[in-house]
BAKOLFI-585843 format. One record per residue (C-alpha): residue in three letters; residue number from 1; y, z, x. Coordinates in steps of 0.1 Angstrom, whole numbers. Last residue first. Layout:
BEGIN
+------+-----+-------+-------+-------+
| rest |  nr |     Y |     Z |     X |
+------+-----+-------+-------+-------+
|  Ala | NUM |     Y |     Z |     X |
...
+------+-----+-------+-------+-------+
END
This chain:
BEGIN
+------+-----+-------+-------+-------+
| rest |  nr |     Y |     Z |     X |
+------+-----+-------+-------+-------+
|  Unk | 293 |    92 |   201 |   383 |
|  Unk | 292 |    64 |   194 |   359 |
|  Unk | 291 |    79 |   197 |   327 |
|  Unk | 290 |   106 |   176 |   336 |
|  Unk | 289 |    86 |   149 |   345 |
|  Unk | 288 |    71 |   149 |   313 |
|  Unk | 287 |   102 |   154 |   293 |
|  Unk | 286 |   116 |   122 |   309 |
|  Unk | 285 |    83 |   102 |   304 |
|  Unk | 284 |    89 |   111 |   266 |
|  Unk | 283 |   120 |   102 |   264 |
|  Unk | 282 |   115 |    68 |   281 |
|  Unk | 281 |    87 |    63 |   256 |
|  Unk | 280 |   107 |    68 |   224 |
|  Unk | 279 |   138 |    42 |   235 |
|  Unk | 278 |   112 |    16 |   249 |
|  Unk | 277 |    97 |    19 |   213 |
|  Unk | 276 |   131 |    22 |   194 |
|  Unk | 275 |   142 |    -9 |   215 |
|  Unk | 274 |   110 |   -28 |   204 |
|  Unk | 273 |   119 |   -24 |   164 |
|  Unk | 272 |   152 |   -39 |   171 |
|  Unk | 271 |   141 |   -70 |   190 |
|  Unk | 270 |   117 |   -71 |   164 |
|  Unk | 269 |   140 |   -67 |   133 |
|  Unk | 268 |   161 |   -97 |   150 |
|  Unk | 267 |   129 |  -117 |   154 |
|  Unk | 266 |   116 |  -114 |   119 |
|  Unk | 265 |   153 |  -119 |   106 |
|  Unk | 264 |   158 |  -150 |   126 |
|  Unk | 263 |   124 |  -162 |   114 |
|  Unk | 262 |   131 |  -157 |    78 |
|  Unk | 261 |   166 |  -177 |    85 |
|  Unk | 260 |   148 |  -208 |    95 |
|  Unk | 259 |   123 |  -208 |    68 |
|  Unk | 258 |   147 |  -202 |    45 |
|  Unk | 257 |   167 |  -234 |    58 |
|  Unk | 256 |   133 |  -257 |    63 |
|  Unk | 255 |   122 |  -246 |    22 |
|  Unk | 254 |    98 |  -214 |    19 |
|  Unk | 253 |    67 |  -218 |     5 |
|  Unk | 252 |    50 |  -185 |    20 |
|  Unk | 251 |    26 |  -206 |    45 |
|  Unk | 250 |    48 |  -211 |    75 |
|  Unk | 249 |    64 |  -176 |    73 |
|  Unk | 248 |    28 |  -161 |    73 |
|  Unk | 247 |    22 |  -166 |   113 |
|  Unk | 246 |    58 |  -151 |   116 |
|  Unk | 245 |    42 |  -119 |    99 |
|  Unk | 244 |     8 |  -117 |   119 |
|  Unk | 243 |    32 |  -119 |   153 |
|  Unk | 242 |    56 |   -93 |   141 |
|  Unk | 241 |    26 |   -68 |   135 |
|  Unk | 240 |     8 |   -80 |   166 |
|  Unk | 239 |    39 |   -71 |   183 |
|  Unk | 238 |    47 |   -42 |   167 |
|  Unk | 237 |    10 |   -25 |   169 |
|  Unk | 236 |     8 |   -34 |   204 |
|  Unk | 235 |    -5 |    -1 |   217 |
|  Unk | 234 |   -26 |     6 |   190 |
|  Unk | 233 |   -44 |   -30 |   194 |
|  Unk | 232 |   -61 |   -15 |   227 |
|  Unk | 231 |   -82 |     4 |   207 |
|  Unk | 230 |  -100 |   -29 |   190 |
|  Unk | 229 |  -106 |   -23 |   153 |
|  Unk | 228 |  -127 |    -3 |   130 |
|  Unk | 227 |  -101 |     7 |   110 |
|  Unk | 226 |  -115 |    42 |   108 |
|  Unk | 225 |  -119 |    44 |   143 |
|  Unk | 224 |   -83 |    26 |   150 |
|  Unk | 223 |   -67 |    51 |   130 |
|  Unk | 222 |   -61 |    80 |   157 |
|  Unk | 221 |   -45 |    59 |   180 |
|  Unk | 220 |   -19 |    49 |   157 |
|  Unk | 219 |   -11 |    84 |   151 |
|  Unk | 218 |   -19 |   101 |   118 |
|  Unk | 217 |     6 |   114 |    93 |
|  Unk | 216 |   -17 |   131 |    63 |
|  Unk | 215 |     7 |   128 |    34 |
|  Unk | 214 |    -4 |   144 |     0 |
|  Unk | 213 |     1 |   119 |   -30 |
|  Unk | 212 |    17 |   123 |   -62 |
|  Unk | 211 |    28 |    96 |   -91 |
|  Unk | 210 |    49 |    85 |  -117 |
|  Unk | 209 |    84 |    99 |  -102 |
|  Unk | 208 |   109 |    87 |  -120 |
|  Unk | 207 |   134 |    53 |  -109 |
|  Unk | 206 |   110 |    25 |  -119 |
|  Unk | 205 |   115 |    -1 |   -94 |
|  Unk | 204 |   112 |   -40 |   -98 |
|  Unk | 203 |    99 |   -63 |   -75 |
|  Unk | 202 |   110 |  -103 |   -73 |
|  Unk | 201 |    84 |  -128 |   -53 |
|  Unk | 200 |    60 |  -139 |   -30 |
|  Unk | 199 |    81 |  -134 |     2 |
|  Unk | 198 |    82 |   -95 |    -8 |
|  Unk | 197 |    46 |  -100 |   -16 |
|  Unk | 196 |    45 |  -106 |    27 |
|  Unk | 195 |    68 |   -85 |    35 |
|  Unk | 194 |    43 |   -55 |    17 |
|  Unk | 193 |    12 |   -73 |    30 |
|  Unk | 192 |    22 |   -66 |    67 |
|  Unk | 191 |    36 |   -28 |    61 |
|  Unk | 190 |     3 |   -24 |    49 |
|  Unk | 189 |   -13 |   -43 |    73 |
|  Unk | 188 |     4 |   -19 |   101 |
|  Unk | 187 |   -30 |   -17 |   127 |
|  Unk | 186 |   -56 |   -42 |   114 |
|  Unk | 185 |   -77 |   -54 |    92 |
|  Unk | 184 |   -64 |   -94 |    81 |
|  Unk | 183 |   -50 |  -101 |    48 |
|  Unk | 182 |   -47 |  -136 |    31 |
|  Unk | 181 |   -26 |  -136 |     2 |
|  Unk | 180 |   -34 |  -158 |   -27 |
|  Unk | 179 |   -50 |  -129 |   -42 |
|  Unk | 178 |   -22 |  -111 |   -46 |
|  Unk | 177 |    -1 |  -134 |   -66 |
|  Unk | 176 |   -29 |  -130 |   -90 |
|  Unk | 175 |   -30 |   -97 |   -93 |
|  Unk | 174 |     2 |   -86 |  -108 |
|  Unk | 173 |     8 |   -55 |   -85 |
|  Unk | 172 |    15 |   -17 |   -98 |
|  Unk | 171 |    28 |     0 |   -73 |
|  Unk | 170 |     6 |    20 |   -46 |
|  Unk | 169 |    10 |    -4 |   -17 |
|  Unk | 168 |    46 |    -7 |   -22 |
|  Unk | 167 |    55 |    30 |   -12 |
|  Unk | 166 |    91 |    38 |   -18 |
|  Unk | 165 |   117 |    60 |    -5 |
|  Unk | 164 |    99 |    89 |     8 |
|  Unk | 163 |    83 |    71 |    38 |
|  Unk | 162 |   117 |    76 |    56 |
|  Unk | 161 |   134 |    45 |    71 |
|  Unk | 160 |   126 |    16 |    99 |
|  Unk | 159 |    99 |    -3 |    74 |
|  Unk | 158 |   129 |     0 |    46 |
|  Unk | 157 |   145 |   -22 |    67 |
|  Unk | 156 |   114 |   -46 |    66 |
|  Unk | 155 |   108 |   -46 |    30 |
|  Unk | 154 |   150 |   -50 |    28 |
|  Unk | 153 |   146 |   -83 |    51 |
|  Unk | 152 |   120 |   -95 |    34 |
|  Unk | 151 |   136 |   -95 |    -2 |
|  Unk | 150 |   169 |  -112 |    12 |
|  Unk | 149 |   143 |  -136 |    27 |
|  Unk | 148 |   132 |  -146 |    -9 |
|  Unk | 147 |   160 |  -149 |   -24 |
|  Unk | 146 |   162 |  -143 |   -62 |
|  Unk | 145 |   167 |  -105 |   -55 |
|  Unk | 144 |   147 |   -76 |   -68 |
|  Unk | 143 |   138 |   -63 |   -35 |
|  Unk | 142 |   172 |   -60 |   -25 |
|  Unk | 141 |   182 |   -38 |   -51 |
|  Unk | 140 |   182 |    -6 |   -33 |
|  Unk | 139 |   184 |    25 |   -52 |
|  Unk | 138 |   155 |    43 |   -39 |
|  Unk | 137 |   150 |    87 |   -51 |
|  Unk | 136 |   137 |   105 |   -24 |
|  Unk | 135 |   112 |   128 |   -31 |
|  Unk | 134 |    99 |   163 |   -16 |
|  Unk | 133 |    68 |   189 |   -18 |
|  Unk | 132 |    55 |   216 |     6 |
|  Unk | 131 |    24 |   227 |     3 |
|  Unk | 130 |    28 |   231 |    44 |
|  Unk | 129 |     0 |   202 |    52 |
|  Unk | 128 |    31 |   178 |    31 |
|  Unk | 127 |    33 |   172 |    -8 |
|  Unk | 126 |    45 |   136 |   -13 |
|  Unk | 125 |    63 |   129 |   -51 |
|  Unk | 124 |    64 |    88 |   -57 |
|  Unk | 123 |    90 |    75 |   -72 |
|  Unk | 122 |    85 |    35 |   -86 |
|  Unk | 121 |    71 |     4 |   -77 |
|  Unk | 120 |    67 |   -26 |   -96 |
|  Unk | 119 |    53 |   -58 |   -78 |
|  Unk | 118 |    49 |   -94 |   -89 |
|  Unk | 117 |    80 |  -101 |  -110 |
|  Unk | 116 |    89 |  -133 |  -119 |
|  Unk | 115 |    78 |  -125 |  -157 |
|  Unk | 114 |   109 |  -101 |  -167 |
|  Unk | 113 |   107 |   -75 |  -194 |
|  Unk | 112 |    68 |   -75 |  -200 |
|  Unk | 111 |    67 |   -69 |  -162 |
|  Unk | 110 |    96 |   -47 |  -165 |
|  Unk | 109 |    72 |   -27 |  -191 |
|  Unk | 108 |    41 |   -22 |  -173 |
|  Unk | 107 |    51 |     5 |  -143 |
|  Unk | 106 |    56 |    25 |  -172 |
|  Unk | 105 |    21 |    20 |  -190 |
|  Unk | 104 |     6 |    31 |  -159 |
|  Unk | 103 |    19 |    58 |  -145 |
|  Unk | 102 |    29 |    72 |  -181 |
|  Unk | 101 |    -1 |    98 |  -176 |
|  Unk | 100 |    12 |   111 |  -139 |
|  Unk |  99 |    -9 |   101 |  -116 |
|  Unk |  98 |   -27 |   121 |   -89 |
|  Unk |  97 |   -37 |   113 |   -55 |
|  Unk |  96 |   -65 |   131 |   -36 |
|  Unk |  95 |   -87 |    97 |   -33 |
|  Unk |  94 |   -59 |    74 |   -31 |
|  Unk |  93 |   -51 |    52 |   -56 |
|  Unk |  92 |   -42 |    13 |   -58 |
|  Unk |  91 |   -27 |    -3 |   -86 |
|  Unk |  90 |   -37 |   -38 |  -100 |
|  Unk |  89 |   -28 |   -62 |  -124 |
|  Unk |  88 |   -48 |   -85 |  -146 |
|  Unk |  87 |   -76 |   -67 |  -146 |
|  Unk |  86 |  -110 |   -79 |  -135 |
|  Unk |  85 |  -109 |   -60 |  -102 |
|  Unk |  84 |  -135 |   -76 |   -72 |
|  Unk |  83 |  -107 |   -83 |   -51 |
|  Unk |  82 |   -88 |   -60 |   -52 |
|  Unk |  81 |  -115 |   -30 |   -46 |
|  Unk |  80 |  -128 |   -51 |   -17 |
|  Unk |  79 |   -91 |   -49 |    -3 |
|  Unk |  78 |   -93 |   -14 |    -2 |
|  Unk |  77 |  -126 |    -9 |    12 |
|  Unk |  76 |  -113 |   -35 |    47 |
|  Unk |  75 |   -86 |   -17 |    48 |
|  Unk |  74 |  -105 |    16 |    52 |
|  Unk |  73 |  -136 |    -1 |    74 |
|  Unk |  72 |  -168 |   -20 |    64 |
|  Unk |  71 |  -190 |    14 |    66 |
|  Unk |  70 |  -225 |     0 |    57 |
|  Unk |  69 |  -244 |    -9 |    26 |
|  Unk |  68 |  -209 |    -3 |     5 |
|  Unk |  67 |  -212 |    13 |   -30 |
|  Unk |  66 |  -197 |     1 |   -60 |
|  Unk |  65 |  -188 |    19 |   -92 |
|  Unk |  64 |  -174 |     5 |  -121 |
|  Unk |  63 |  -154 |    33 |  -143 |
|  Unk |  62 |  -141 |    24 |  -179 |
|  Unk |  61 |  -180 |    30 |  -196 |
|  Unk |  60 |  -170 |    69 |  -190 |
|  Unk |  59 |  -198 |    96 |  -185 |
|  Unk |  58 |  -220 |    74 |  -167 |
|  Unk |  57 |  -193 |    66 |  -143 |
|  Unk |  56 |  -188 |   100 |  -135 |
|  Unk |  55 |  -224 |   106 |  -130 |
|  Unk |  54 |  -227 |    78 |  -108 |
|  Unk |  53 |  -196 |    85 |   -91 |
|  Unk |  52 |  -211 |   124 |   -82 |
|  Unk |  51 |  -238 |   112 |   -68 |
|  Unk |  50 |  -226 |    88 |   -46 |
|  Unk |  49 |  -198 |   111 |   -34 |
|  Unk |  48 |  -225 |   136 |   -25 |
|  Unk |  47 |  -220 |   133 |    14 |
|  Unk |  46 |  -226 |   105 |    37 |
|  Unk |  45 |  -202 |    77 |    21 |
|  Unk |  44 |  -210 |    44 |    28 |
|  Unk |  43 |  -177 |    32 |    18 |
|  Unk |  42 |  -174 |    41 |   -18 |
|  Unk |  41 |  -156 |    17 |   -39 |
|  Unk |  40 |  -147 |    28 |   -72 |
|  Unk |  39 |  -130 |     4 |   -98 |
|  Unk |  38 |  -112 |    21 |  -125 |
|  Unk |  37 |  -109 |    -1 |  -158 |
|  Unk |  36 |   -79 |     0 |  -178 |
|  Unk |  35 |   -68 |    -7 |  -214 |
|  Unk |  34 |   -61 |    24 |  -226 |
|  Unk |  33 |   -29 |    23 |  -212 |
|  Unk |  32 |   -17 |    67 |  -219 |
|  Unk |  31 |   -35 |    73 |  -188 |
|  Unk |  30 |   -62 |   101 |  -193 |
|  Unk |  29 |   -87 |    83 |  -171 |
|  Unk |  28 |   -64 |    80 |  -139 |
|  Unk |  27 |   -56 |   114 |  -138 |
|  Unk |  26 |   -93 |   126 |  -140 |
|  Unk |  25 |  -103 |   106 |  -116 |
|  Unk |  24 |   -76 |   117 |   -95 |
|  Unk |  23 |   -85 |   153 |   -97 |
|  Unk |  22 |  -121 |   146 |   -95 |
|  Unk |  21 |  -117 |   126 |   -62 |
|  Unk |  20 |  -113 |   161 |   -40 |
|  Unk |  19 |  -148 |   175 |   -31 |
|  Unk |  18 |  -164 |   139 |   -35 |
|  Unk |  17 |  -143 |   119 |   -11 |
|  Unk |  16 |  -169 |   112 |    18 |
|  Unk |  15 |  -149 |    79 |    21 |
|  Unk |  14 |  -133 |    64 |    -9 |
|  Unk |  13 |  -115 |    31 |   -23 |
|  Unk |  12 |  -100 |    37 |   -59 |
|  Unk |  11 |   -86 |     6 |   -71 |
|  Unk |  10 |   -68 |     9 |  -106 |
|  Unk |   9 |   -73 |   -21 |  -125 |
|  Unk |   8 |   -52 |   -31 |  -153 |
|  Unk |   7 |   -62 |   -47 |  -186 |
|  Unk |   6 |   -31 |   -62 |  -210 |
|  Unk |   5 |   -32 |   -55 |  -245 |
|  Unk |   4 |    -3 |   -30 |  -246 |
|  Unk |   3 |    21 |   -45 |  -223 |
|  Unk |   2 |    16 |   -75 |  -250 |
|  Unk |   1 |    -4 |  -108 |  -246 |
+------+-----+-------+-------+-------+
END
């Protein structure tokens, strides 16, 4: 089957979305692919988004709406969206995203060009509160590498760098691969299903910005309600992090040496991770108890 033929799912999980969805909606629906299906799943959404995605999907046959009985939780929406997509590969869209009309058909051709790939990022453009807009263009190539832990340990240092670089979780993913991946909601999942598709296999990276997305930087402690999970997990968001990945290592078909070394580099970038914490804190306690002298 060509680039051409090939159906791809974009998941679009919302949340009381309806005064900013058209935009991306719209994007998604004048893609250059034809083939595509857009799969909406609306989280129990109390304003008009029902409305309006059953109008929207009754305007285009390519839209399949879902709605949720109950709030199941953001991670939680966007892994429904995965797993109910009929396409072959699958990209993930934010409500106030927009996609440039290549986005698609782009992200398609080093798949055609390469079959061990299971991810293909590329640029994304982030417009801060300020209207403010910035890129940075990534020029690693560890994520394309034959070796599996080599792949890890770049996800993971690219963990400790600026967001700007690249965004995994809204690349185009070969399906498949993800579905034998168990997830689990919590605090840092994305960051937690990035290694683990690292572990899974190559990634390619399309250097041109494909896509836009508005950043809305939250503190841990301010996702756990729309996470639904325990409040106490924000403040071992690391650990449990760490924990969740070296629980994986087991399962991600790596022979005793790799398996060996994956650890070392889970435990290294923890050790490394944890000093930034203690780091953080101290300065903060400092400035406190200055400020009240």
């Amino acid at each position: 089957m060509s680039s051409t033929d090939t159906l791809v799912s974009v998941g679009l999980p919302v949340y009381n979305g309806a005064d900013r969805m058209e935009g991306v909606v719209r994007s998604i629906l004048e893609q250059d692919h034809e083939n595509l299906e857009l799969v909406i799943s609306d989280n129990a959404s109390t304003d008009h988004t029902e409305e309006l995605c059953r109008e929207l999907a009754r305007r285009d046959g390519r839209i399949v709406y879902h709605r949720q009985r109950e709030n199941i939780g953001a991670t939680n929406n966007f892994i429904y969206v995965g797993d109910v997509a009929s396409g072959a590969f699958l990209r993930w869209a934010g409500d106030d995203d927009r996609l440039e009309p290549s986005c698609i058909s782009r992200s398609l051709r080093p798949f055609a060009e390469d079959e061990r790939l299971v991810l293909v990022t590329s640029q994304t453009a982030y417009t801060d509160a300020g209207g403010v807009t910035r890129t940075m263009p990534y020029t690693g190539t560890g994520l394309g590498s034959d070796d599996p832990v080599a792949r890890m340990a770049e996800m993971m240092r690219l963990h400790t760098q600026t967001y700007l670089l690249l965004d995994p979780l809204y690349g185009v993913i070969r399906r498949e691969v993800l579905a034998r991946i168990p997830r689990r909601n919590m605090l840092r999942e994305d960051e937690v299903l990035a290694i683990k598709l690292a572990l899974a296999g190559p990634w390619s990276h399309v250097p041109e910005v494909l896509s836009h997305r508005n950043v809305h930087h939250r503190r841990l402690s301010a996702l756990v309600p729309h996470l639904e999970v325990p409040r106490w997990t924000a403040r071992f968001a690391t650990t449990l992090q760490y924990r969740e990945v070296l629980r994986w290592l087991p399962e991600a078909g790596l022979d005793p040496r790799d398996l060996r070394r994956a650890r070392a580099v889970v435990l290294s970038m923890y050790v490394r991770r944890q000093r930034g914490v203690v780091a953080r804190r101290g300065r903060k306690a400092l400035r406190l108890a200055v400020g009240r002298r």
